[in-house]
C-alpha positions in Angstrom: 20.7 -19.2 -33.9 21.2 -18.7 -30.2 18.1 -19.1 -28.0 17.6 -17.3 -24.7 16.2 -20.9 -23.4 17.0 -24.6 -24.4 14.0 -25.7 -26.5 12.6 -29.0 -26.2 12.9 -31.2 -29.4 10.3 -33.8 -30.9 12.6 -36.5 -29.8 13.0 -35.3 -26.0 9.1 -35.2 -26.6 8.9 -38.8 -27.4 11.4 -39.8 -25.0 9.8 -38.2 -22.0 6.2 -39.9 -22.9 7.7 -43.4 -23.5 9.0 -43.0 -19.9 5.7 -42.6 -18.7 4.1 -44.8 -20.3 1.6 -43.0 -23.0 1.5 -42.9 -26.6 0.4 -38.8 -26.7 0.2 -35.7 -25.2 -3.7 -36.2 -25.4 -3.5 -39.3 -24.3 -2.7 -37.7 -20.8 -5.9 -35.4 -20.9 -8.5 -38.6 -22.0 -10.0 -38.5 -18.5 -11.9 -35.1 -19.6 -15.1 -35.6 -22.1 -14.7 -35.1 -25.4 -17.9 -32.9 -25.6 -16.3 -30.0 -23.1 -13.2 -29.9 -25.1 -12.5 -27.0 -26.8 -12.7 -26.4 -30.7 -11.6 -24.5 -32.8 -9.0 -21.3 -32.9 -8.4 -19.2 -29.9 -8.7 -15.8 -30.2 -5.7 -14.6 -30.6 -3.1 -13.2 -32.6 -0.9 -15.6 -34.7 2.9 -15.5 -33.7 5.2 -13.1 -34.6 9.1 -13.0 -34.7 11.0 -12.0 -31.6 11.8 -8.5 -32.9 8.0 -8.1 -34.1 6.6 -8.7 -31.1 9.0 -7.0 -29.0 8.5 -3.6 -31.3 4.5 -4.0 -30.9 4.6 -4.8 -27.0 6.7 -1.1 -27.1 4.1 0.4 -29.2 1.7 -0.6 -26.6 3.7 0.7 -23.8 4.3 3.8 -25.0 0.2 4.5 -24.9 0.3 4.8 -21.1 -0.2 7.8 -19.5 2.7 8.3 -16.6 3.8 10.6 -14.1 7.5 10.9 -16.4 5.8 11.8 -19.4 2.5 13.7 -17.9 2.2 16.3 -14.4 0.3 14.3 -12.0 -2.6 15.4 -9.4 -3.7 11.9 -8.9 -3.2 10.0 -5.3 -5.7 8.1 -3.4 -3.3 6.2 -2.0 -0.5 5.8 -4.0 1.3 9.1 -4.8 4.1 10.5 -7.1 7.5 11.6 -4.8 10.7 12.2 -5.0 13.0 9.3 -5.0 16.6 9.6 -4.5 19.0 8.4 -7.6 20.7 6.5 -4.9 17.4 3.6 -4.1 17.7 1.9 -7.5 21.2 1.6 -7.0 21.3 -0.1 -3.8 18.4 -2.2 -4.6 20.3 -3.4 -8.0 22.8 -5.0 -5.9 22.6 -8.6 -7.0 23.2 -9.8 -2.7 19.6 -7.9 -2.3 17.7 -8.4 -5.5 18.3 -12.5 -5.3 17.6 -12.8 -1.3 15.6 -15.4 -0.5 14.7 -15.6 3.6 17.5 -14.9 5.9 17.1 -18.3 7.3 20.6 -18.7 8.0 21.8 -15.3 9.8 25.4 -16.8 9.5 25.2 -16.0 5.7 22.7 -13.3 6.0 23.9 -10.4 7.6 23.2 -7.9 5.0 20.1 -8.8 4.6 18.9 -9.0 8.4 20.7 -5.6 9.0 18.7 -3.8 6.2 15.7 -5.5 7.6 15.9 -4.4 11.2 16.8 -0.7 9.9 13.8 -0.5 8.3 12.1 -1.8 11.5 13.7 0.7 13.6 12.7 3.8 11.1 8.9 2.4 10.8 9.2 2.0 14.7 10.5 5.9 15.3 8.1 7.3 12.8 5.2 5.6 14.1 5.7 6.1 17.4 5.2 2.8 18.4 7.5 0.3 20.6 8.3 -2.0 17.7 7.9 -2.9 14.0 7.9 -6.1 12.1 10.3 -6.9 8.8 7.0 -5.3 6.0 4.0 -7.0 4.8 2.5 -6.9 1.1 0.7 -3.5 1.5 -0.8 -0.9 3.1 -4.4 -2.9 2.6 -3.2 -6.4 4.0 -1.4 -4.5 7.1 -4.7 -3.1 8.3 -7.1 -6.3 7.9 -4.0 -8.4 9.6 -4.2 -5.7 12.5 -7.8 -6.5 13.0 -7.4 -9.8 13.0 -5.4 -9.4 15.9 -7.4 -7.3 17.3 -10.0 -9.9 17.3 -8.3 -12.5 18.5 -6.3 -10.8 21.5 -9.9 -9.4 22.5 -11.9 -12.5 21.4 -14.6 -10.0 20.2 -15.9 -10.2 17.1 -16.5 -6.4 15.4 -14.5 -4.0 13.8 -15.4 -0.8 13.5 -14.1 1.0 10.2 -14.1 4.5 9.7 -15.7 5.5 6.2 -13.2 7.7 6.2 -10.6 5.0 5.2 -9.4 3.7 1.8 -12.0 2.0 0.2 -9.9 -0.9 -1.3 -8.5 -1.3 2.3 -11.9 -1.5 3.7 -12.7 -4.3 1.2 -9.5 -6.2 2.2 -10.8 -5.9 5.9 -14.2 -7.3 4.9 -12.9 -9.7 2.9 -10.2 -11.1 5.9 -13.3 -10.4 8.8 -15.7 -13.1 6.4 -13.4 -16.0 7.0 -13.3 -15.6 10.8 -16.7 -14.3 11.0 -16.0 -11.0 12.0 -18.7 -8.3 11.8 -18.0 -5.1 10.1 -19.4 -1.8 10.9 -18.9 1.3 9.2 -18.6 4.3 11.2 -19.7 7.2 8.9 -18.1 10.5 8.0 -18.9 14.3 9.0 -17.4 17.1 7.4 -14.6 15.0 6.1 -14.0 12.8 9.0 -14.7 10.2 11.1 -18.1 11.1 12.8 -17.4 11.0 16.8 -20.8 10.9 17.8 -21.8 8.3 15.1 -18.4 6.3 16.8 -19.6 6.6 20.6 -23.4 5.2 19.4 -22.0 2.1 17.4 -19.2 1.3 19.9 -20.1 -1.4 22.3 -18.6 -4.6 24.2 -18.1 -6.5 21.7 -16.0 -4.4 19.7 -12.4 -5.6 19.2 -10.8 -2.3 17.2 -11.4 1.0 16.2 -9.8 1.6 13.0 -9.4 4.8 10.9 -6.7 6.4 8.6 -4.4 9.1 9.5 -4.3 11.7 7.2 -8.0 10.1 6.2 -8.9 8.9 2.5 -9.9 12.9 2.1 -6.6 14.3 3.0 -8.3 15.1 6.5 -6.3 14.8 10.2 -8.4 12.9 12.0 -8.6 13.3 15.8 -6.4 10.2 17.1 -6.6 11.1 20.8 -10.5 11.4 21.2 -10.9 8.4 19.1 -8.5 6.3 20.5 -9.7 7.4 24.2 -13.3 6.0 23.0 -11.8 2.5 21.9 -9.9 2.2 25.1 -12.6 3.4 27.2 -14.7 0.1 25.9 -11.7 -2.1 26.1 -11.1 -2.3 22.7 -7.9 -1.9 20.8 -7.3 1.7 18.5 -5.9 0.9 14.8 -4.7 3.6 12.6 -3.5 3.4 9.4 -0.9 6.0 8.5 0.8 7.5 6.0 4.5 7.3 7.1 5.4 10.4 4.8 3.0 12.3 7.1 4.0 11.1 10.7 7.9 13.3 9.4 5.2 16.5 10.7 2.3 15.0 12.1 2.4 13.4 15.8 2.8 10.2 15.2 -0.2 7.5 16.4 2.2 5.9 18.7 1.8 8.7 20.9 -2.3 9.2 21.0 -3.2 6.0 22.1 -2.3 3.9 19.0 -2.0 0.4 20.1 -1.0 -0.9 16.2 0.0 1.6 13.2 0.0 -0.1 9.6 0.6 1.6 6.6 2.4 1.7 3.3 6.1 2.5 2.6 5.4 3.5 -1.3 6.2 7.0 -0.4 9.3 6.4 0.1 11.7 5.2 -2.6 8.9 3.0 -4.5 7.6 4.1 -8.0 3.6 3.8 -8.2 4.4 0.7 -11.2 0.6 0.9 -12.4 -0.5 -0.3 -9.1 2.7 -2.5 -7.4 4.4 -4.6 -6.1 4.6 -1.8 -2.5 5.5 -2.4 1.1 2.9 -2.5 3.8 4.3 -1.9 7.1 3.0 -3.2 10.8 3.9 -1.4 14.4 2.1 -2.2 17.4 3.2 -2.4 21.3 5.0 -4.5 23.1 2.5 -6.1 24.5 1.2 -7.1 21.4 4.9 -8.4 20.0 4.0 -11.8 20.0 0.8 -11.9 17.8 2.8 -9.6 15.6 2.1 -11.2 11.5 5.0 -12.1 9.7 8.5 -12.0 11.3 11.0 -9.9 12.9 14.8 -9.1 12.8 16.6 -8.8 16.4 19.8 -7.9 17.2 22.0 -9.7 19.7 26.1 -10.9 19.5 27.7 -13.8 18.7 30.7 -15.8 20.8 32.6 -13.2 20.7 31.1 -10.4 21.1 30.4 -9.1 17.9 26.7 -7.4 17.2 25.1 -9.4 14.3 21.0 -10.0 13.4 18.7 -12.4 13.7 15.1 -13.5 13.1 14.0 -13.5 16.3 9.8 -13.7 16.0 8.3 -16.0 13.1 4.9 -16.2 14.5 4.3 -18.3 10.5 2.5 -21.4 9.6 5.6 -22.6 7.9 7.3 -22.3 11.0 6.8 -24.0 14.6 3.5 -22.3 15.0 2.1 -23.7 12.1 -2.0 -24.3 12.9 -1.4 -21.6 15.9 -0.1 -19.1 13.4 -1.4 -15.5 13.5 -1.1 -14.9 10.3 -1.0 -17.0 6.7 1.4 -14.2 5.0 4.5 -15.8 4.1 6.7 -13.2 2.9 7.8 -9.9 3.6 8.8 -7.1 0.6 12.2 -7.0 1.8 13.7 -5.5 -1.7 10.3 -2.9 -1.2 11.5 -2.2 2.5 15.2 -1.9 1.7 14.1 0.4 -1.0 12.1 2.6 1.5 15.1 2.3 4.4 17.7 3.8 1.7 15.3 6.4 0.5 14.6 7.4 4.4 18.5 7.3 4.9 19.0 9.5 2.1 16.6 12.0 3.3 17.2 11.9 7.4 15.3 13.3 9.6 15.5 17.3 8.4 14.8 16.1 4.7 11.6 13.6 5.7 10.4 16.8 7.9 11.1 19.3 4.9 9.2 16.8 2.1 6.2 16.4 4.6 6.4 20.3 5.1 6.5 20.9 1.4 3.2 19.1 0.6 1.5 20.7 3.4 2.4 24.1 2.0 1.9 23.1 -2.1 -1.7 21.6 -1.0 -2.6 24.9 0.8 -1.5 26.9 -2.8 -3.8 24.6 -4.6 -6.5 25.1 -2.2 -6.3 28.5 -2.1 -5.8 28.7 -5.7 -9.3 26.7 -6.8 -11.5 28.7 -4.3 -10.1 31.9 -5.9 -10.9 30.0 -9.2 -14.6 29.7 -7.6 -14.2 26.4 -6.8 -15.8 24.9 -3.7 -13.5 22.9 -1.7 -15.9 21.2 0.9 -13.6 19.8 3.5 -12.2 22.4 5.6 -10.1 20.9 8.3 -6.9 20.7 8.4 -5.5 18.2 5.7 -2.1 16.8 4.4 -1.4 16.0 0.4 -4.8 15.9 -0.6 -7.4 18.5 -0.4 -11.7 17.4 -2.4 -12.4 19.9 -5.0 -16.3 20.1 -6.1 -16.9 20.5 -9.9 -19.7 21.1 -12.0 -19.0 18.6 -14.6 -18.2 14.7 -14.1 -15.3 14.4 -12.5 -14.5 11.5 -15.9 -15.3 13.7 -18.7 -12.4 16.9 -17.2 -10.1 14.1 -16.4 -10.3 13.3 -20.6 -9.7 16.4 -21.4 -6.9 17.1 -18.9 -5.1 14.2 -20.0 -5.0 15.7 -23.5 -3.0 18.5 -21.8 -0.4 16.4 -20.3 -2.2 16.4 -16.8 -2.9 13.4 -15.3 -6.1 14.5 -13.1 -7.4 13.8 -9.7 -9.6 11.0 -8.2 -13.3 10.6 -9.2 -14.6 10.1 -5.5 -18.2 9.6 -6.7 -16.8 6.3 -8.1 -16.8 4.8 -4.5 -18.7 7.6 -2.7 -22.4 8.2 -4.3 -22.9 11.3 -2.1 -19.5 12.8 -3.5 -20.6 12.6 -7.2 -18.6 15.2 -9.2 -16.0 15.3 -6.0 -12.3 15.0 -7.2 -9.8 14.5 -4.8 -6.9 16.5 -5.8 -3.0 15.3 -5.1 -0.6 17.8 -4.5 2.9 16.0 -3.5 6.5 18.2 -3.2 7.3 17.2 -6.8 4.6 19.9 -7.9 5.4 23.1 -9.0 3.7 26.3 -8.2 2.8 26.9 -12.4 1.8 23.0 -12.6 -0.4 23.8 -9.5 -1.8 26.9 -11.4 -2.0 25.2 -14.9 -4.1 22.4 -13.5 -6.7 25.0 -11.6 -6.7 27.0 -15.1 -7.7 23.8 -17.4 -10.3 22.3 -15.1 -11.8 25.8 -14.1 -12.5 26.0 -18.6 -13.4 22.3 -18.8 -15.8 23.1 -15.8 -17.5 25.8 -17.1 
């Protein structure tokens, strides 16, 4: 038989234990009691051939409910687009799916070049002066931008809109304990961030504003009166963005925006049950050298030639080390390469047109549930995602939808309890006018 891996025999057992020194395997654990050993049988299933397990894991698989096999309305942050064929080939390319850090630019040129496109895209759709090489997520992005917020300003609150991702909000809080950074929430009106709730809780001591452009509720929040209010108390403005929407929207960059984060999923990366993604990070130039993580520059060599380097590491592995800004290691360069081709394959027209087309399709759906008698109770203007009341629990329509083939929307009374039987409805360009009307149909008889 051929294995896949080299398996270890009793006698390479023996041999490895004689070296050092010990009679057992146990032998090696005889520092723990006895009495917290563990006894008995795990419980687990007992081992199965290759081919058996492999035809059960399938079996398994094949229970989950996905956007190729079911229409989906579901977003909340990650969201079902169009990805061009072209992505998956590129990325498959065994000199990008094996690259390590371009440590040595000599060898790396492919690599540094696809990293400082996507820096130049994230920097022209954000609107800011520069962009670093990615970050995990969309979450991490914005609790590293208040931690430099904090520590240019050497104040120590944030102030975090309600209005933004919940799960990004915990990854703020969670960052802001370590460094002993107060959080405030700034609570929402109508939708958005409240402005007069803002200019009572803003103060001195406030290092960032931060809120989320299109908001958690599909809402545009107002980025210039914000951002004036941060600036007018010294403190830095924060937004994070979803780059899809900045194709249309005007990008934060040029309201005051002193760093844009965000996540690059809409572009090119599948939703994968919840990741691996690509955070991104844009801020000034002022700000370029607390930037997290690294960045690619271009420059020429002896001769003359243009080639790419990494020109910021601002890492603890590097030179900074205990004067790092930031304890992220990495960057998603295959996720950012992914996102760079899928922008490239799109250009400027076809980002515009995609960001156009899920304006107009969330508008239809709109539309469509208050003719159903729906009340939709957000009325400003909104991108991708539009809150549809219901009578029902939000849970219970989703089970029956999902009988249908529909993947429903987001149960917002899970992590708002004044929005109970709330469902925030995704409508992306891959939705069709009689999906649009099919879901509005099943949940107005499930709601009855």
């Amino acid at each position: 038989m051929v294995h896949r891996y080299l398996p270890m025999t009793e006698q390479d057992k023996k041999d490895m234990l004689a070296t050092i020194g010990v009679e057992s395997v146990n032998e090696l654990f005889s520092d723990i009691p006895e009495s917290v050993h563990f006894q008995g049988l795990y419980n687990i299933k007992e081992a199965k051939s290759e081919s058996a397990l492999l035809k059960e894991l399938k079996q398994l698989a094949a229970k989950n409910k996905d956007t190729e096999t079911n229409v989906s309305f579901l977003g909340a942050g990650i969201y079902n687009h169009y990805k061009p064929v072209i992505v998956d080939h590129v990325i498959s390319r065994s000199e990008f799916y094996t690259a390590y850090t371009p440590y040595q630019p000599e060898i790396s040129q492919g690599e540094l070049q696809a990293i400082f496109e996507f820096q130049t895209m994230i920097a022209e759709l954000t609107g800011m002066d520069l962009a670093n090489s990615s970050m995990y997520d969309g979450g991490t992005s914005l609790a590293e931008a208040g931690m430099l917020a904090a520590g240019h300003t050497r104040r120590k609150k944030l102030l975090v809109s309600d209005a933004i991702h919940s799960e990004y909000r915990d990854v703020v809080a969670t960052y802001a304990y370590g460094q002993s950074i107060e959080i405030v929430n700034i609570p929402t009106k109508n939708g958005v961030t409240d402005i007069d709730q803002l200019k009572e809780l803003i103060d001195d001591n406030t290092a960032a504003v931060m809120v989320q452009y299109p908001n958690f509720f599909g809402q545009i929040e107002d980025l210039q009166v914000i951002g004036d209010i941060a600036h007018e108390a010294k403190g830095l403005f924060i937004v994070s963005a979803n780059p899809l929407a900045l194709g249309i929207l005007t990008p934060p960059g040029k309201l005051g925006a002193d760093i844009t984060v965000g996540d690059a999923q809409v572009f090119g990366i599948p939703e994968s049950f919840g990741g691996p993604y690509c955070g991104y990070f844009a801020t000034t130039t002022k700000l370029m050298r607390k930037v997290p993580g690294r960045l690619v520059g271009e420059t020429v060599d002896q001769e003359g030639r243009r080639g790419y380097v990494l020109t910021l590491q601002a890492r603890e592995q590097h030179i900074r080390r205990e004067k790092a800004t930031s304890n992220i290691c990495s960057n998603q360069a295959l996720l950012a390469l992914a996102a760079s081709v899928a922008i490239t394959a799109l250009g400027k027209k076809g980002v515009q047109d995609m960001a156009k087309q899920n304006i107009v399709k969330t508008r239809y759906a709109k539309n469509a549930f208050e003719a159903a008698g729906f009340t939709v109770p957000f009325q400003g203007a909104h991108f991708n995602e539009i809150v549809v009341k219901t009578n029902k629990a939000v849970n219970e329509i989703n089970k029956q939808l999902i009988q249908d083939g529909i993947i429903g929307g987001f149960d917002l009374g899970t992590v708002y309890p004044e929005l109970q039987n709330h469902v925030l409805i995704a409508v992306t360009e891959l939705r069709t006018k009689e999906e649009i009307d099919a879901l509005v149909e099943k949940m107005g008889a499930y709601n009855a």
